[in-house]
N, C-alpha and C positions, 0 to 999 in steps of 0.2 A: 182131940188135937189133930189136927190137917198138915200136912207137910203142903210148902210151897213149890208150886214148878213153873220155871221159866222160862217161858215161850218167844221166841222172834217168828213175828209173820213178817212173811216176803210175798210181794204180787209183781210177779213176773213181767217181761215187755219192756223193761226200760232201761235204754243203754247207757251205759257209766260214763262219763266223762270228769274230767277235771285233774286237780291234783291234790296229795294228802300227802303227809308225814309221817316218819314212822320216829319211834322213841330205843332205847336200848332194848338190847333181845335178851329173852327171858332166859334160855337157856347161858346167858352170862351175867347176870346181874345176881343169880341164884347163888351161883358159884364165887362171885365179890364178895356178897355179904358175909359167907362160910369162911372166906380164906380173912375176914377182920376179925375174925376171931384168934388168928396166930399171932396181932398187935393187940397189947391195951393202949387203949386214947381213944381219940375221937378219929372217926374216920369220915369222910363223904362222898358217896358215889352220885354223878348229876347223870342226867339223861335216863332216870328210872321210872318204867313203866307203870302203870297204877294199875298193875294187876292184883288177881288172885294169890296167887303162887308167892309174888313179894308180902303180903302181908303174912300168908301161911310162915313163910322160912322168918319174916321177922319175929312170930312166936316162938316157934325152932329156938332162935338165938335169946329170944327173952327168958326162956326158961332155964337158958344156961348163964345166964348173969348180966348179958346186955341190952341197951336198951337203945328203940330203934326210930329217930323221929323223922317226918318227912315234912319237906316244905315244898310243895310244886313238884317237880321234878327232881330236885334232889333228897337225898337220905341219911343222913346223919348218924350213923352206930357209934357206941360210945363201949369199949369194949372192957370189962373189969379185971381186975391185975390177978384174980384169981375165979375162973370161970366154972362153973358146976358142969361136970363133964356129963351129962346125960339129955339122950333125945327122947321124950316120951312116945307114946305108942300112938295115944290120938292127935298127936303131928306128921307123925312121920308117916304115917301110914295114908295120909292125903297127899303126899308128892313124894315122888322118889327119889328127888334129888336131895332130901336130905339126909340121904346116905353119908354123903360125901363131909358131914360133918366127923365121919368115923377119923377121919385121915387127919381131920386138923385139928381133934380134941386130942388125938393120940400123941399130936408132935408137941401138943402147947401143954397137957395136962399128964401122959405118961400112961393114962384111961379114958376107956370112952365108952356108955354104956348105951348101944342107939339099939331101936326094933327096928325088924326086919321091911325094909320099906312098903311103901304101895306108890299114888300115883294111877295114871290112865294103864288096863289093862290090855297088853298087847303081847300076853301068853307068855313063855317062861323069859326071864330075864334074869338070870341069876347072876350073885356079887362075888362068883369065885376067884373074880382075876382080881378085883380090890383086895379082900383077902389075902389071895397067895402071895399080890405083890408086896403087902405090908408085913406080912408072916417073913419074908427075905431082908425087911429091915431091922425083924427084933420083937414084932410084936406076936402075941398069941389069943385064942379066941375061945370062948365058951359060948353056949347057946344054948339058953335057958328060958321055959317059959314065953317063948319069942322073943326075949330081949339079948341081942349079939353084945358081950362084954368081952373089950379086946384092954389089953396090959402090954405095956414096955417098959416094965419095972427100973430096965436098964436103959432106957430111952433108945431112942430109934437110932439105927447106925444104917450109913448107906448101903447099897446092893444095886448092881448090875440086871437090871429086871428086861424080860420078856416077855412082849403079850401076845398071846396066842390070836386075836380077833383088836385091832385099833379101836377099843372100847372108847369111848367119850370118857364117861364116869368112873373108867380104872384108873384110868391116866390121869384124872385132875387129883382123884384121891389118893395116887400115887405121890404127885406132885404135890401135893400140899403138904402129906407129911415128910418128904425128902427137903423139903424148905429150909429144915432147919433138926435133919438128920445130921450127924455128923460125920465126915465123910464126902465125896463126889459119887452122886448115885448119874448110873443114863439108864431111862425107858427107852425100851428099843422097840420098832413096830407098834410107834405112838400115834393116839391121832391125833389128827391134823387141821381140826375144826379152827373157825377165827373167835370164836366165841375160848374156846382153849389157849391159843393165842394171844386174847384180851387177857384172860387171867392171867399169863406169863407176868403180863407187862403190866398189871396192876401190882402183882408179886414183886417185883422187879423195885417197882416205885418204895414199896415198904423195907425193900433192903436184902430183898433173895438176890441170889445169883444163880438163874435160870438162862441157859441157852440153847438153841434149835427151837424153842415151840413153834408152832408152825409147820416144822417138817415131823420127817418117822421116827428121829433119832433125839432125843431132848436129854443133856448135861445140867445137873442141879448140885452147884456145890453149897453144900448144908452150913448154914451160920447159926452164929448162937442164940439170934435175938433179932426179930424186927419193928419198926417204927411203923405208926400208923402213916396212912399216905390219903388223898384225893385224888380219884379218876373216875375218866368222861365212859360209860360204859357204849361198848361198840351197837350200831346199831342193828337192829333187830332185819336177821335177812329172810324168815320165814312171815313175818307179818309184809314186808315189801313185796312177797313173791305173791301173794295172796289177795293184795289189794291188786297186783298184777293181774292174775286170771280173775280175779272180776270183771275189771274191763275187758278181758279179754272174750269173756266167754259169753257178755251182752254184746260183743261188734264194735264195742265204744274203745276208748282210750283214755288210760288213764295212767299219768305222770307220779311218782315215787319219789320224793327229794328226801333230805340227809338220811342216807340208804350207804352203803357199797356196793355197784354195782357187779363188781368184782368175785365177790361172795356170793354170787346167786353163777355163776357163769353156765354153769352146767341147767339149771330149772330153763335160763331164759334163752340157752341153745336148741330146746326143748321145744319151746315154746315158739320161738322161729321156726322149725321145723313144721310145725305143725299150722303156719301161715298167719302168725304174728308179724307185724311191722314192731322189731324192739330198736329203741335207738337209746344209747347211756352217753353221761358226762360220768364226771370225775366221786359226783354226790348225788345223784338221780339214774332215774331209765323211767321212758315212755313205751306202754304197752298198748300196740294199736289192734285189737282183735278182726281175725276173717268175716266173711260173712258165714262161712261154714267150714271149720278147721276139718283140717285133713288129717287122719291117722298118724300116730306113732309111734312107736316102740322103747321103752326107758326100765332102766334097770336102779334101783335103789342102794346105792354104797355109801360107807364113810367118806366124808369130807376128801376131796373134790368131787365126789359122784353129786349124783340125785340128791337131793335129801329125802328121809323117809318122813319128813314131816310136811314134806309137798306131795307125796304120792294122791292121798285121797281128793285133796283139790286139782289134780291136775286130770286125775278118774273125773270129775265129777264134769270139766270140759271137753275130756276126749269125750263122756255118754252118747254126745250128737253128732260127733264128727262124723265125714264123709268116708267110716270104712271102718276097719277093726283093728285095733290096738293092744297092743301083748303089752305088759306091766308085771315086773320078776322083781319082787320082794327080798330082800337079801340081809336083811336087818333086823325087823320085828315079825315073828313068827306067826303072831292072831292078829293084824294086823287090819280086817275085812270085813269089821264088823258091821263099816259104814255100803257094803255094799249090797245086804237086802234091802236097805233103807234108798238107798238109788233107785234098786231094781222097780219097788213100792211106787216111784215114781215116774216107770215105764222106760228105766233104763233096762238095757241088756247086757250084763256083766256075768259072768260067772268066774268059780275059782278052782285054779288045778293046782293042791300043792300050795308053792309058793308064787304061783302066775294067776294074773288077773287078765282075762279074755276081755276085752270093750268092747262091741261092735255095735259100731254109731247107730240111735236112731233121729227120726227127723224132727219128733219131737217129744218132752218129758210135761208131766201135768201135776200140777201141787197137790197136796195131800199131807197128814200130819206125817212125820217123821222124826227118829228118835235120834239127836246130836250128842252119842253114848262118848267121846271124849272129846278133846279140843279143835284138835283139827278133822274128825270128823264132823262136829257141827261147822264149821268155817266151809266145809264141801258141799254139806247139806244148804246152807246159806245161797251158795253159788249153783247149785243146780236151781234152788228157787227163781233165783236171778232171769232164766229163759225159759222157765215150765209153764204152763197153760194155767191162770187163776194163782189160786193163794196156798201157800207150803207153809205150814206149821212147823219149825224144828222147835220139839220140847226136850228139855235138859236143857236149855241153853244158857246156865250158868256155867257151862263147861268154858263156853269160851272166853270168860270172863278172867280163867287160867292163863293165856297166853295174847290176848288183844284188848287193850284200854281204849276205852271207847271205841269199840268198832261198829255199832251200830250209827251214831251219829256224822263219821267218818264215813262210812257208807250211804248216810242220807245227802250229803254235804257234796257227794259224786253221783247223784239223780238217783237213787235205789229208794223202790216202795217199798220200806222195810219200817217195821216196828218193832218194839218191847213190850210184852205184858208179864 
C-alpha cells in the first residue's frame, strides 16, 4: 500500500495580475460550527470555505449527534436536543481547534470528554488558560489515557477571569461556556481577533448577551437557553493578505474584493513599507508589488499586531529584498520550520531564538521542497512564484486546510502553477 502525496508545481517569472475573492476565514467558521452546538435546530452559516478543516470539525460535530449538510457556500447544522458529549482522538488530534468544543459541550451537556488536541505543529501550545478559566466557572478535569474529561455536575456559574497571554482559543472557549453560565462572567485581557468578534455576534444572533468583543475586556451575561440563528461568516483576512504578497512578490498587482480591509491594517502597513503601492475601499485592497522590495522589520502579536499567520509568507517576500530584515516571533515558539525549506532554495535566513535574520538575495531557484503546514506551504508557493525554473512544494494537501481552491485562483491571476 502507497501513501499519496500532493504536489503543487510552480514555474517561476510570471507576474500576477487581476483580481480574486476570498470566502469566510477559517479561523471563524471553525469556531461557528462549535458554538451550534450550545442551540438544537437547524442552523446556517453562508460564506463557508470548502476547506479541509470545515469538513474535519464537521465530523467533530457528527460524532457528537449532529449532522452537517452543505450546499455551495452555505452549511446547514442540524443540532440534536440531546448531543453525545465526546470528541474522539482520530479527530481531534488533526486540528486544534476542536478543543474548543470542551467549553461548549461543558455548558450545553454538564460533560465533555475531548483528547488532547493536535493540528499544525508550532512547538508547545498548551490549553492551561482554557482550563484554569473553565476550573473558575465550576468545572473540573481528569486526564486519562489522553482523553481530558472535564464535569460541571453543578453546571457552570460565572467568574471574573484573567488571562495571563490574549489567547484566541482561551477566550472563545471561555466565552462559549460563560454563554449560558449562570451569572455575568468578564474575560479580562481578552483578545481581540475579528474572527472572535464574528463569534460574539453570531452568539449574540442565537440569544447570548455578550459585550466588548472586540476589545480586552468582554461582559457575558449567562442565559438559560439559546435559539439556533443564520449568519454571513466574516471574511477570511489571512487568505486576502496572501493572495496579496503574491502579487506583490511577482511585481504584478493584484486586487482582493469582499475582504475587510481593515483587518489586515497592520500586514498591509507592512507591506507599504516595504515598497507596495496598497490602495483599499470599504470591501477590497489592491496590492501593486516593487520591482525590488526594500527591507523591513515586523514583529508578530495578537490581534491588531502582525498576524503569525502572515509571518512565513511575508519571509518568503522579504528573501529578495534589497537588504536585511529582522522578524521577532512572539506567538508561536517552533514556528521555522518553513525556513530550511527557503534556505534550499538559495534564501539567506537564519534563526536566533525567536528572530528570523532575512538578508535579501537577488535571486532564489526552484527545487523540491517540503509545505510541512498550511501556511508554510502557501510561502513555499510564493517564493516559487520569482525562483529560477520549477519548485515542487510536496505535502501540499496542507493547504487544502486553510484555502479553497487556491491553486485555480492562482492560475485565474497568470501563475504557472499545478496540481499533481
Amino acid at each position: 500500500m502507497s501513501s499519496r502525496i500532493e504536489t503543487i508545481k510552480v514555474t517561476g517569472g510570471a507576474p500576477l495580475r487581476g483580481e480574486v475573492a476570498v470566502l469566510g476565514a477559517k479561523n471563524a467558521v471553525l469556531k461557528h460550527m462549535v458554538a451550534a452546538m450550545l442551540a438544537p435546530g437547524d442552523h446556517v452559516l453562508d460564506n463557508v470555505p470548502g476547506i479541509a478543516d470545515v469538513a474535519i470539525m464537521g465530523e467533530v460535530l457528527s460524532h457528537a449527534g449532529a449532522t452537517c449538510q452543505r450546499e455551495g457556500n452555505s452549511l446547514q447544522i442540524t443540532v440534536p436536543e440531546r448531543p453525545n458529549p465526546e470528541a474522539p482522538l482520530q479527530l481531534v488530534r488533526k486540528m486544534r481547534a476542536s478543543i474548543l468544543i470542551l467549553g461548549a459541550l461543558l455548558a450545553r451537556c454538564g460533560e465533555a470528554r475531548v483528547a488532547l488536541p493536535g493540528g499544525d505543529d508550532f512547538g508547545s501550545r498548551p490549553i492551561d488558560m482554557h482550563l484554569d478559566g473553565l476550573r473558575e466557572m465550576g468545572a473540573t478535569f481528569e486526564l486519562s489515557h489522553g482523553v481530558l474529561r472535564g464535569t460541571a455536575p453543578d453546571g457552570l456559574h460565572a467568574s471574573d477571569i484573567y488571562l495571563e497571554f490574549p489567547s484566541v482559543g482561551a477566550t472563545e472557549n471561555i466565552l462559549l461556556a460563560a454563554a449560558m453560565a449562570s451569572g455575568t462572567s468578564t474575560i479580562s485581557n481578552a483578545a481581540r481577533e475579528p474572527e472572535l468578534a464574528d463569534l460574539a455576534e453570531y452568539l449574540n444572533k442565537m440569544g447570548a448577551k455578550i459585550e466588548g468583543a472586540g476589545t480586552s475586556s468582554i461582559t457575558v451575561h449567562g442565559v438559560p437557553g439559546l435559539e439556533p440563528a443564520n449568519h454571513r461568516v466574516v471574511p477570511d483576512r489571512l487568505e486576502a493578505g496572501t493572495y496579496a504578497l503574491a502579487g506583490a512578490i511577482t511585481g504584478g498587482a493584484v486586487t482582493i474584493i469582499d475582504c475587510v480591509p481593515d483587518h489586515l491594517r497592520m500586514e498591509l502597513r507592512k507591506m507599504a513599507a516595504a515598497g507596495c503601492e496598497v490602495s483599499t475601499g470599504e470591501d477590497w485592497v489592491t496590492v501593486a508589488g516593487p520591482e525590488r522590495a526594500s527591507p523591513v522589520d515586523f514583529a508578530t502579536l495578537p490581534y491588531p499586531g502582525f498576524h503569525t499567520d502572515m509571518h512565513p509568507q511575508m519571509v518568503a517576500f522579504l528573501a529578495t529584498a534589497d537588504g536585511t530584515s529582522i522578524v521577532t516571533e512572539n506567538v508561536y515558539a517552533a514556528r521555522f520550520r518553513y525556513v530550511g525549506e527557503l534556505n534550499r532554495m538559495g534564501a539567506d535566513i537564519t534563526t536566533d531564538g525567536q528572530h528570523v535574520v532575512v538578508r535579501g538575495v537577488d535571486e532564489m531557484s526552484g527545487c523540491e521542497v517540503d509545505g510541512c503546514d498550511i501556511r508554510a506551504a502557501a510561502a513555499l508557493v510564493l517564493a516559487g512564484l520569482v525562483a529560477d525554473g520549477e519548485t515542487r512544494v510536496v505535502d501540499a494537501d496542507h493547504i487544502d486546510r486553510g484555502y479553497a481552491g487556491f491553486v485555480p485562483k492562482m492560475v485565474a491571476l497568470g501563475a504557472r502553477i499545478s496540481r499533481t
